[in-house]
DSSP file (Angstrom, degrees, kcal/mol; ACC not computed):
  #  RESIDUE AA STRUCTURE BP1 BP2  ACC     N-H-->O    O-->H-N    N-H-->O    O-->H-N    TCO  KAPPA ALPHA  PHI   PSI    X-CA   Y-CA   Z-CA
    1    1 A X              0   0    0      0, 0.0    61,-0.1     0, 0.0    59,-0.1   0.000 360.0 360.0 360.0 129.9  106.5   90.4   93.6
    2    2 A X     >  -     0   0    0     59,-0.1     4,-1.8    55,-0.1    57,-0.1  -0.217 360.0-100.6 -65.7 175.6  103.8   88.2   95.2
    3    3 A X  H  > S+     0   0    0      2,-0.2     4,-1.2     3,-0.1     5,-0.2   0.781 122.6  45.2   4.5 -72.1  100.5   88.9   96.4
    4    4 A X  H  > S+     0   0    0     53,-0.2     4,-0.7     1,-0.2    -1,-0.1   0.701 106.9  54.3 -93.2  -9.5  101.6   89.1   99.8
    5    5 A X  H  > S+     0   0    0     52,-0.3     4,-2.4     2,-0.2     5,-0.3   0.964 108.9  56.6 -39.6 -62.1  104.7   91.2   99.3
    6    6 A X  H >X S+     0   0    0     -4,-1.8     3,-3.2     1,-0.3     4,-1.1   0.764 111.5  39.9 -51.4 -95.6  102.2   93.7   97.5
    7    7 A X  H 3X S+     0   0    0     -4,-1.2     4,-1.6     1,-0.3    -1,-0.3   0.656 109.3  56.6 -29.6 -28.4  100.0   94.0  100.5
    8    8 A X  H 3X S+     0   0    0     -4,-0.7     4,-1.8     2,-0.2    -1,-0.3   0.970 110.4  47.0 -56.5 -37.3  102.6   94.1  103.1
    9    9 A X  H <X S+     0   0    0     -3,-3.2     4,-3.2    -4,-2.4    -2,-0.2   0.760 112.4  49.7 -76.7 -32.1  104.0   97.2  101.2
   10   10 A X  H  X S+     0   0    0     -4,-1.1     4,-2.1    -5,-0.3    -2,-0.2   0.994 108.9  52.9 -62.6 -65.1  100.4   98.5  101.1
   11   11 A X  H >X S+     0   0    0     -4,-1.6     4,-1.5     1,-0.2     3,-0.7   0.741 116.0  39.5 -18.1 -79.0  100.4   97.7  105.0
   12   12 A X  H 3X S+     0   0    0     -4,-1.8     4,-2.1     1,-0.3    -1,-0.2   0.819 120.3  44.5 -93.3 -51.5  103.9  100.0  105.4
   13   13 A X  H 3< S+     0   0    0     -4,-3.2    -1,-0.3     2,-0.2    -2,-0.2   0.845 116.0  47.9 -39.0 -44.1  102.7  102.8  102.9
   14   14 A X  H XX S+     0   0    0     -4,-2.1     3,-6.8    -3,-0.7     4,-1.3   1.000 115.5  40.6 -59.9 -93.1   99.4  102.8  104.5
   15   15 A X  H 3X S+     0   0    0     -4,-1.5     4,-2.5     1,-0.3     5,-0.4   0.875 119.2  54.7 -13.9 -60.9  100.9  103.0  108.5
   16   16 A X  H 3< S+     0   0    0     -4,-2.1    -1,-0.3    -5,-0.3    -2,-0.2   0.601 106.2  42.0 -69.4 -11.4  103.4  105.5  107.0
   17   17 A X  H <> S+     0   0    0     -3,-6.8     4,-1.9     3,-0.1     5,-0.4   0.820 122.1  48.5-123.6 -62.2  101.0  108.3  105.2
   18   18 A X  H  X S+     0   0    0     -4,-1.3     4,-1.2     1,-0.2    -2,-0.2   0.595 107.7  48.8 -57.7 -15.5   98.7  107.9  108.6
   19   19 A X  H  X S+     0   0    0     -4,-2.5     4,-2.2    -5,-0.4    -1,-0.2   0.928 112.5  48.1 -64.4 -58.4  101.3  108.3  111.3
   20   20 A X  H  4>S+     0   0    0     -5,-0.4     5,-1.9     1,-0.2    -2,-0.2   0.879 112.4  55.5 -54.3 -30.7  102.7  111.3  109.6
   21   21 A X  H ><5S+     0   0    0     -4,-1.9     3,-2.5     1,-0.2    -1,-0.2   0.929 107.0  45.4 -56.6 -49.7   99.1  112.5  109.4
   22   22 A X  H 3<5S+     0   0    0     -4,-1.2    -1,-0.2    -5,-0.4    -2,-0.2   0.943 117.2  41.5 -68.2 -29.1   98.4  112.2  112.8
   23   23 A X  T 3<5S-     0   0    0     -4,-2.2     3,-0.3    -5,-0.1    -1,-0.3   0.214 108.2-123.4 -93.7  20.9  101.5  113.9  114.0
   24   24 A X  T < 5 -     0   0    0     -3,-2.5     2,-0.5     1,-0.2    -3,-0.2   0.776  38.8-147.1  -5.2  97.5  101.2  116.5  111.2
   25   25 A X      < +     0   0    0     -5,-1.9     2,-0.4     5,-0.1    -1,-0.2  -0.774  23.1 178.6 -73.0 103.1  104.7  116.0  109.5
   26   26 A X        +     0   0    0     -2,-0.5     4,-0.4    -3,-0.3     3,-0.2  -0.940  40.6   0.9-120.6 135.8  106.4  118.1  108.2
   27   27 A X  S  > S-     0   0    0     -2,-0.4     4,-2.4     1,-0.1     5,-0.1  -0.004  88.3 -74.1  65.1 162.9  109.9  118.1  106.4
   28   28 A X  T  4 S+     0   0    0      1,-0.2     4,-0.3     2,-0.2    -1,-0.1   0.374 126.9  63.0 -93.7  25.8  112.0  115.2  106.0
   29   29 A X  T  > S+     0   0    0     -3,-0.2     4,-1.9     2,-0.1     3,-0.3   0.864 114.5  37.5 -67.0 -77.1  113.2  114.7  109.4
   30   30 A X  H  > S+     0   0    0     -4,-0.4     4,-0.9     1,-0.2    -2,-0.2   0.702 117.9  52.9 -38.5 -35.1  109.3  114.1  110.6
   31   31 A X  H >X S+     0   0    0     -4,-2.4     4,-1.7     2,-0.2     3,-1.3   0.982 112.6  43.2 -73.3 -58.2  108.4  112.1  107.3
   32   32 A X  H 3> S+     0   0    0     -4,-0.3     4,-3.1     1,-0.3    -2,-0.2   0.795 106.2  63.0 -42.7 -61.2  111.3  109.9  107.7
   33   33 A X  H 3X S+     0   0    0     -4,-1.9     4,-1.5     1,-0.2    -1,-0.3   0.749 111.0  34.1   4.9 -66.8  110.4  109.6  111.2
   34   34 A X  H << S+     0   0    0     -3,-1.3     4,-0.4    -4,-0.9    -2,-0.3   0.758 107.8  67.3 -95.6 -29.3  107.0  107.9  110.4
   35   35 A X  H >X S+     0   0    0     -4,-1.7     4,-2.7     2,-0.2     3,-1.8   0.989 102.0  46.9 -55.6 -66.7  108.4  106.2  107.4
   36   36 A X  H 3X S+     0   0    0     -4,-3.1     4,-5.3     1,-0.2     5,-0.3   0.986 120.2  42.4 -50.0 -52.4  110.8  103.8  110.1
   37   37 A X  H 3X S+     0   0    0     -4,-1.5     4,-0.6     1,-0.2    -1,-0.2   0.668 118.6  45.6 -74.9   3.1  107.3  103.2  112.4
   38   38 A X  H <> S+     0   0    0     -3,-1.8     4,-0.5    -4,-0.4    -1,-0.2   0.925 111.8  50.6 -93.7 -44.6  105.2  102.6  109.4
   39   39 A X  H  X S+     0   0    0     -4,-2.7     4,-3.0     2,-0.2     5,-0.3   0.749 110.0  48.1 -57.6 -56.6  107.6  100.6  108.1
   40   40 A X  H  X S+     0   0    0     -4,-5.3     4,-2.0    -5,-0.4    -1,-0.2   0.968  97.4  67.7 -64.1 -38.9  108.0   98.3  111.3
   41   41 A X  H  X S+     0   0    0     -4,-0.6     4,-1.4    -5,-0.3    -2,-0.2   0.790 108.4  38.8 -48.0 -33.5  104.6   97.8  111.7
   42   42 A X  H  X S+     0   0    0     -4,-0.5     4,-3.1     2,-0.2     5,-0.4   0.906 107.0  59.1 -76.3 -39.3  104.7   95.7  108.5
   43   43 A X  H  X S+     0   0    0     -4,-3.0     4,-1.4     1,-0.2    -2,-0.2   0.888 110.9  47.2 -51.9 -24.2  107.8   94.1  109.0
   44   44 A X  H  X S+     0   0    0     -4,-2.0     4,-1.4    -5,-0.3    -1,-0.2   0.964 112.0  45.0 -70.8 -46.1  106.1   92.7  112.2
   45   45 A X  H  X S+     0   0    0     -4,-1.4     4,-1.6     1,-0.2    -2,-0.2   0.856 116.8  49.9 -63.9 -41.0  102.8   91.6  110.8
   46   46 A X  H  X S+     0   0    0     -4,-3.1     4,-1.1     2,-0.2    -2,-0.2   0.791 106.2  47.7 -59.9 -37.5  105.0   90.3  108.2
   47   47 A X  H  X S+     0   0    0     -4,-1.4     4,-1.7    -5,-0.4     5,-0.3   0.802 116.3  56.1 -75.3 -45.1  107.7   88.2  110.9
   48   48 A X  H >X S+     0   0    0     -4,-1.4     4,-2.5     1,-0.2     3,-1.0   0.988 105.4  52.1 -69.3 -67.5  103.8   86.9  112.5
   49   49 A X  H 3X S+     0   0    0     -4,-1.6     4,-1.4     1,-0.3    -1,-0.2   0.669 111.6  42.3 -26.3 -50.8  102.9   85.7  109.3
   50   50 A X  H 3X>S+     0   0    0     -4,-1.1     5,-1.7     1,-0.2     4,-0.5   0.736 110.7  46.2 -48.0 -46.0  105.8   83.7  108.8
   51   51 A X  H <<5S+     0   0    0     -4,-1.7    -1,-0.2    -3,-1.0    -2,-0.2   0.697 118.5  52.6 -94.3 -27.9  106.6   81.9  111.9
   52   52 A X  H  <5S+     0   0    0     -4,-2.5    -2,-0.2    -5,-0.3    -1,-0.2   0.915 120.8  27.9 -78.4 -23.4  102.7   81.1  111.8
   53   53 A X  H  <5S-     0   0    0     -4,-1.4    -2,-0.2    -5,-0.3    -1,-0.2   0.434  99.6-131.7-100.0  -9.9  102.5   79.7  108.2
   54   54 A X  T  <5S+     0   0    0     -4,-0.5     2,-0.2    -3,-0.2    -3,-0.2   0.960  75.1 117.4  48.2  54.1  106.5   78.4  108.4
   55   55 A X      < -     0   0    0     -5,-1.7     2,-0.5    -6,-0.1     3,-0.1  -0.580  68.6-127.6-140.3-167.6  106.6   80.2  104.7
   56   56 A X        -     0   0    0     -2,-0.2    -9,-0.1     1,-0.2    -7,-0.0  -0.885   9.6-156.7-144.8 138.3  108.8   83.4  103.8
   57   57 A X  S    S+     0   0    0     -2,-0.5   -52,-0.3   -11,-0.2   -53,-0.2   0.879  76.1  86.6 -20.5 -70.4  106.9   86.3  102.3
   58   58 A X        +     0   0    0     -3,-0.1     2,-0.3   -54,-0.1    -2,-0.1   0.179  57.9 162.7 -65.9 160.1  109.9   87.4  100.8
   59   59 A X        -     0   0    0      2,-0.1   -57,-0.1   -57,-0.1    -1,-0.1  -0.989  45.9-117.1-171.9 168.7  110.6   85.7   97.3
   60   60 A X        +     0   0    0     -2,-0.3    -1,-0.1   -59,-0.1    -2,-0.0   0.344  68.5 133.7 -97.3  12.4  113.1   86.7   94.0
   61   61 A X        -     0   0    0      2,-0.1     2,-0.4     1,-0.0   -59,-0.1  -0.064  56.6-136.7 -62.9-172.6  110.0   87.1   91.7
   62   62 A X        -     0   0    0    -61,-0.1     3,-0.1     1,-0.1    -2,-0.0  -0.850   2.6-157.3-138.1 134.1  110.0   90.5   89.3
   63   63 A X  S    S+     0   0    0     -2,-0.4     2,-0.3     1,-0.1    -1,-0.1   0.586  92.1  55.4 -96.9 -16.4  106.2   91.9   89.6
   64   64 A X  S    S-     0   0    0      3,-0.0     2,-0.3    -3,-0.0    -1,-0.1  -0.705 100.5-117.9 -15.3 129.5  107.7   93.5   86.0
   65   65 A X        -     0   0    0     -2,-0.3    -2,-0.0     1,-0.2     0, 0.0  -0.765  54.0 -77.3 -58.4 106.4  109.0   91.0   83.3
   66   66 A X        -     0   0    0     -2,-0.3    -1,-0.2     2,-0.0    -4,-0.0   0.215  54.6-100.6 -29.7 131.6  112.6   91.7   82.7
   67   67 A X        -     0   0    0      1,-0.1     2,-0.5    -3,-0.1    -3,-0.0  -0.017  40.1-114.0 -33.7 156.6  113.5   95.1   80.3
   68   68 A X        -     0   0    0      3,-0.0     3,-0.1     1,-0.0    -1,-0.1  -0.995  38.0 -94.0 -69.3 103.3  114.3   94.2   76.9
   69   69 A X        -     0   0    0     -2,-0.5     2,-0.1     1,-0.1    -1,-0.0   0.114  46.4-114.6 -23.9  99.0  117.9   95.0   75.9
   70   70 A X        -     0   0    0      1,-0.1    -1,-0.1     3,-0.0     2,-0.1  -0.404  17.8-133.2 -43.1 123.6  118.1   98.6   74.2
   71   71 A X        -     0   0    0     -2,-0.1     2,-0.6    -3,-0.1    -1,-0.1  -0.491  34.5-126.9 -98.2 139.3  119.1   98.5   70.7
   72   72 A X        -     0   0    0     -2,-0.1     2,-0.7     1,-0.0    -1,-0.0  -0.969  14.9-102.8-105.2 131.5  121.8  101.3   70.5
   73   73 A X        -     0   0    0     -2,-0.6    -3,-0.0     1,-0.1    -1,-0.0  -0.224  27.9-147.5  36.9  40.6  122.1  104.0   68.4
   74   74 A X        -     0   0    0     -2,-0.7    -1,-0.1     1,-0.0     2,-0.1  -0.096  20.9-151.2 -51.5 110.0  125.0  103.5   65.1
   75   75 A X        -     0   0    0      1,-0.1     2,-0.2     4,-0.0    -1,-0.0  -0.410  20.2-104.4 -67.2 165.2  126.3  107.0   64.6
   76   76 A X        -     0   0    0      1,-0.1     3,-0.5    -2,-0.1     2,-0.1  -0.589  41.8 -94.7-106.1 163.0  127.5  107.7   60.9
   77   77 A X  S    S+     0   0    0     -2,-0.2    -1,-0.1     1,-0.2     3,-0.1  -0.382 111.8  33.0 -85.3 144.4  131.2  107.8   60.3
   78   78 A X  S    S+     0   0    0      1,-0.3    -1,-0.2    -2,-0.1     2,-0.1  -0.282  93.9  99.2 131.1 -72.9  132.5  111.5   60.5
   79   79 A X        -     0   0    0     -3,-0.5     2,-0.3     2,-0.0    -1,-0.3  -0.332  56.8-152.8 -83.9 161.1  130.0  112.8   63.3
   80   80 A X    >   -     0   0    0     -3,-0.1     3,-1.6    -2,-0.1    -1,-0.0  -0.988  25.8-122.3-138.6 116.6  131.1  113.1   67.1
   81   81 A X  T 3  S+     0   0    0      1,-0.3     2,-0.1    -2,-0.3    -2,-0.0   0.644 107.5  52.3 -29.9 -46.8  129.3  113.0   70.0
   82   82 A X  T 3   +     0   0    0      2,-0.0    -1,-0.3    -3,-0.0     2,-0.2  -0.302  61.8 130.3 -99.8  36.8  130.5  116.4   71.0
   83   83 A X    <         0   0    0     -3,-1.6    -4,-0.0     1,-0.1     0, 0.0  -0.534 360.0 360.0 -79.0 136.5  129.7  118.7   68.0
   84   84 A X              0   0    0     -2,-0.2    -1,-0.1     0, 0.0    -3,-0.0   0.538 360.0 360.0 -99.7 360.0  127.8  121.7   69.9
């Protein structure tokens, strides 16, 4: 994830935990509710960036380094998964 991914996402969290504030939200109709307007508001600043900079935000990096492959488990010959 870039730079400006993170901060966009700050931007939409941000918008999203002060709309609901202001409109004291409650339940997940109202939270949901402020989640879509919080949520546009980045996507917008985000759409202005772009078409001013000709650049895309968006990108396929991994802000996380791909998992390592989990080593599995050899059970011993005999035993069953489903001894209670």
């Amino acid at each position: 994830m870039s730079e400006a991914e993170l901060i966009f996402t700050a931007l939409a969290e941000l918008s999203t935990r002060q709309i609901a504030e202001s409109v004291n939200a409650t339940g997940m109709v109202e939270n949901a509710d402020a989640g879509e307007k919080g949520g546009k508001i980045a996507k917008k600043a985000r759409l202005e960036l772009e078409s001013k900079t000709g650049k895309s935000v968006i990108t396929s990096e991994n802000y996380l380094p791909p998992a390592k492959k989990q080593k599995q488990i050899k059970q011993k010959p005999g035993i069953s998964g489903d001894e209670e």
